[in-house]
C-alpha positions as CSV (number, residue, x, y, z in Angstrom):
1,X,19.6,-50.4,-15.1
2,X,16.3,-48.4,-14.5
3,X,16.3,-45.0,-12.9
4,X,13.8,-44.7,-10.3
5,X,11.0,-42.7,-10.9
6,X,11.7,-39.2,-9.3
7,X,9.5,-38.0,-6.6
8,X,7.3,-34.3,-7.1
9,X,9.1,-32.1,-5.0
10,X,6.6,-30.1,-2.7
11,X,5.8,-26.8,-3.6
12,X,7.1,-24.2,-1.1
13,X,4.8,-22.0,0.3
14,X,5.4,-18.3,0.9
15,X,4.5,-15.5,3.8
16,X,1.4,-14.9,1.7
17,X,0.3,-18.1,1.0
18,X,0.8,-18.7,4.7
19,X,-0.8,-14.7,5.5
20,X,-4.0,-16.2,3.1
21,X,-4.5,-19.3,5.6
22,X,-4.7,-17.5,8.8
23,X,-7.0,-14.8,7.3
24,X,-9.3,-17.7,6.1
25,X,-9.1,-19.7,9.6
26,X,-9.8,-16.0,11.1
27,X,-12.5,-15.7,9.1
28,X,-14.2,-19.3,9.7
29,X,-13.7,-18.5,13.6
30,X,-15.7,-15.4,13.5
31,X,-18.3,-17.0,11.5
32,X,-18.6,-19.5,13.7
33,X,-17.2,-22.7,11.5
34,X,-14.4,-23.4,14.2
35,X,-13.9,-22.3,18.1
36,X,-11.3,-20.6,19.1
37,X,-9.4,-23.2,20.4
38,X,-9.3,-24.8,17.0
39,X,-8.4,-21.9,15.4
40,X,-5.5,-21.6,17.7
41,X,-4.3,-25.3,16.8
42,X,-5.2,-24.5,12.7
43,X,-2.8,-21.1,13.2
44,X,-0.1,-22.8,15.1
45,X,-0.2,-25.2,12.2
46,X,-0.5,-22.7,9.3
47,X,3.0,-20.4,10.6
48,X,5.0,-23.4,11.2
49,X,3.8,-24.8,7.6
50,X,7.0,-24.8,5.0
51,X,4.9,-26.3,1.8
52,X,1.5,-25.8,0.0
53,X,0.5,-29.5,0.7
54,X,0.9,-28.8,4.6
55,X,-1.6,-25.4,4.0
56,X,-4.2,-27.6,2.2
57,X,-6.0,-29.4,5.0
58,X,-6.2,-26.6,7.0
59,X,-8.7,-24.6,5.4
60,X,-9.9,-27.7,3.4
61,X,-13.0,-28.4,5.3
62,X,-13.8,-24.6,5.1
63,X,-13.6,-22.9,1.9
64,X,-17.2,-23.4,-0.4
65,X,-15.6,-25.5,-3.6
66,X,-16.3,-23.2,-6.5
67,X,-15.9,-23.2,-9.8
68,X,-13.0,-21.8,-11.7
69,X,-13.3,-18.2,-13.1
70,X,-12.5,-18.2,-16.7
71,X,-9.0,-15.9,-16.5
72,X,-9.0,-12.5,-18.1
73,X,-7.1,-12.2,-21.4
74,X,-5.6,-9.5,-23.0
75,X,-3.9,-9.7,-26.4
76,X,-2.0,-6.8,-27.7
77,X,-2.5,-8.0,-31.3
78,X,-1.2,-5.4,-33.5
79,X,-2.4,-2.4,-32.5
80,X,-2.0,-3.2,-28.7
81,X,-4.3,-3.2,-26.0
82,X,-4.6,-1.2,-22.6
83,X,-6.7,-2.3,-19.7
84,X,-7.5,0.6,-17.5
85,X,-9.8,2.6,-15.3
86,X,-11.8,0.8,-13.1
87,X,-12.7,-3.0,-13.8
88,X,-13.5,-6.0,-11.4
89,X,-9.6,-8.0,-10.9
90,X,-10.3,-12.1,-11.9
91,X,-7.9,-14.1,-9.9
92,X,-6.4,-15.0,-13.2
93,X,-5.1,-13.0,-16.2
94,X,-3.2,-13.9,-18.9
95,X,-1.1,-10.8,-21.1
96,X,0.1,-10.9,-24.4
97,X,2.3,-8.0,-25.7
98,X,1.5,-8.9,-29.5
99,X,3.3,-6.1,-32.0
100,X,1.6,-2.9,-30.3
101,X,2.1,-4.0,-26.7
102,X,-0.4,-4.5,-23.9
103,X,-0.9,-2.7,-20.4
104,X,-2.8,-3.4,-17.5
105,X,-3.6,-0.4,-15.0
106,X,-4.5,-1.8,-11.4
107,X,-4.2,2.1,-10.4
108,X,-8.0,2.3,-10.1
109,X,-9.4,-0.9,-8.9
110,X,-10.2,-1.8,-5.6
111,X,-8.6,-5.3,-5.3
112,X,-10.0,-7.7,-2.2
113,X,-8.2,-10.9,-3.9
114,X,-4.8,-11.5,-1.9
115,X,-3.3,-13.0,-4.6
116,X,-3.5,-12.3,-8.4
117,X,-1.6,-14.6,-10.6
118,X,-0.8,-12.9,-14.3
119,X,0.6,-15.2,-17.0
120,X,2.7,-12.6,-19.5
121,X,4.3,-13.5,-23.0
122,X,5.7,-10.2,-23.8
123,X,6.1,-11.2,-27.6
124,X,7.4,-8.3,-29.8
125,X,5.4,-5.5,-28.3
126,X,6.0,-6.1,-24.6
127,X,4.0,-6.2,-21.4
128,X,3.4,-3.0,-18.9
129,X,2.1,-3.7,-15.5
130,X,1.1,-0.7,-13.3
131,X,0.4,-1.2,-9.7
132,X,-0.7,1.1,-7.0
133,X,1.8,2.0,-3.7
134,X,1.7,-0.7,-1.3
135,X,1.2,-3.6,-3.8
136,X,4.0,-5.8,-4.2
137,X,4.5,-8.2,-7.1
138,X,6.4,-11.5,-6.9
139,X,8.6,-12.3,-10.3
140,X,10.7,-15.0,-9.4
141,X,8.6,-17.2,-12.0
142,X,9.3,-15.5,-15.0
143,X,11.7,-16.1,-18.0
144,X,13.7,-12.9,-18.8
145,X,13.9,-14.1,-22.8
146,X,15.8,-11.8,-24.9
147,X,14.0,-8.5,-23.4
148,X,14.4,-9.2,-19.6
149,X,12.0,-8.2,-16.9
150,X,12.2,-4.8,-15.5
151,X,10.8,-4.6,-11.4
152,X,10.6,-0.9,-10.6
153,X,8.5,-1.3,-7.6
154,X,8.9,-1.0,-4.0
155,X,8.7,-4.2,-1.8
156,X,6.8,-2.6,1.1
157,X,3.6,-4.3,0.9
158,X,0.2,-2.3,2.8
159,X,-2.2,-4.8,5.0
160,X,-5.0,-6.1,2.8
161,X,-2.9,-5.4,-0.5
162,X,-3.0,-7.9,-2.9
163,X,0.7,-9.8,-4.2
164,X,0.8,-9.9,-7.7
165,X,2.3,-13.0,-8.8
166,X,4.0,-13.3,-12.5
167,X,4.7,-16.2,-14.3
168,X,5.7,-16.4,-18.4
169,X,8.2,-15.6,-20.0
170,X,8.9,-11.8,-21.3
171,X,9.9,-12.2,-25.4
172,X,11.1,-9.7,-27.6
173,X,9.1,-7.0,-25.9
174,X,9.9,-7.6,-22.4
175,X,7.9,-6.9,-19.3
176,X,7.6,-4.1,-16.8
177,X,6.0,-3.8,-13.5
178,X,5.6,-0.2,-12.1
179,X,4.0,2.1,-10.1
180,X,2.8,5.1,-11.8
181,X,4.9,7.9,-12.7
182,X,4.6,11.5,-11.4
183,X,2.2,12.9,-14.3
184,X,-0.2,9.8,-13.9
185,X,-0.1,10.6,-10.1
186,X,-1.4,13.7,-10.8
187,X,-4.1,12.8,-12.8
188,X,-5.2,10.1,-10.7
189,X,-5.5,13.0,-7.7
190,X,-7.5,15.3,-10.2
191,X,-10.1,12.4,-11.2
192,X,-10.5,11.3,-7.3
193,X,-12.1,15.1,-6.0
């Protein structure tokens, strides 16, 4: 007897998938690309939606089709490898700890995407992840491993924050997300006057 081939479950779509939809429909309504009584329908639509596939046509007809951005990679290798200061966020970045370890600072970027996906592999050295107040990061997606995950962020999100969504698995090394410590606040405050 033949099992039946199994179905693909629909992806589940979050409050900011959902919060990225209405923006976009806003957006195409104050453009002009759709009156406001469509937009009304389209929103309707987009807070009752439970999975990605429902999202999709919404915004479908809207959105420019563009090509995908090569992610940004950063290797720790053995001496490790620190991305810091200010630099332009990809929607995509990939992290691997290596032997030294490797650290990405979002403490001085200004950040319009509203959602970043990072793919860690913590390896031996690990994986840091330092986000400003106000960001929130989503981990539900990644493999503890031997090292775990360590969250030590808030969940109170600020408007027009990105979500920083993880996915991997953390190694040897682990992985930790963060907002930055008392010493690096102070220095951030002495750099901005």
């Amino acid at each position: 007897m033949s099992a039946e081939p199994s179905q693909p479950v629909p992806l589940r779509a979050s409050d900011a998938d959902r919060e990225a939809v209405v923006a976009d429909l806003q957006e195409a309504a104050a453009d002009g690309r759709i009156d406001l009584d469509e937009l009304g329908e389209r929103l309707e639509v987009a807070l009752a939606a439970r999975t990605h596939a429902e999202l999709a046509p919404l915004t479908a007809d809207l959105l420019p089709v563009m090509p995908p951005a090569q992610p940004l990679l950063v290797k720790g290798g053995i001496a490790g490898a620190v991305r810091a200061g200010v630099w332009r966020v990809p929607q995509q970045i990939r992290v691997y700890g290596g032997l030294g370890g490797a650290k990405i600072d979002f403490t001085q970027v200004q950040c319009r995407l509203r959602v970043v996906d990072i793919e860690v592999n913590g390896q031996t050295g690990g994986v840091e992840i330092v986000i400003p107040d106000g960001w929130v990061v989503e981990t539900e997606q990644v493999d503890p491993d031997l090292a775990g995950l360590r969250n030590r962020t808030t969940a109170e999100k600020l408007p027009g924050t990105p979500l920083i969504r993880l996915t991997g698995t953390c190694g040897m090394g682990g992985v930790t997300v963060r907002h930055p410590k008392r010493g690096e606040r102070r220095k951030l405050l002495r750099e901005s006057r």
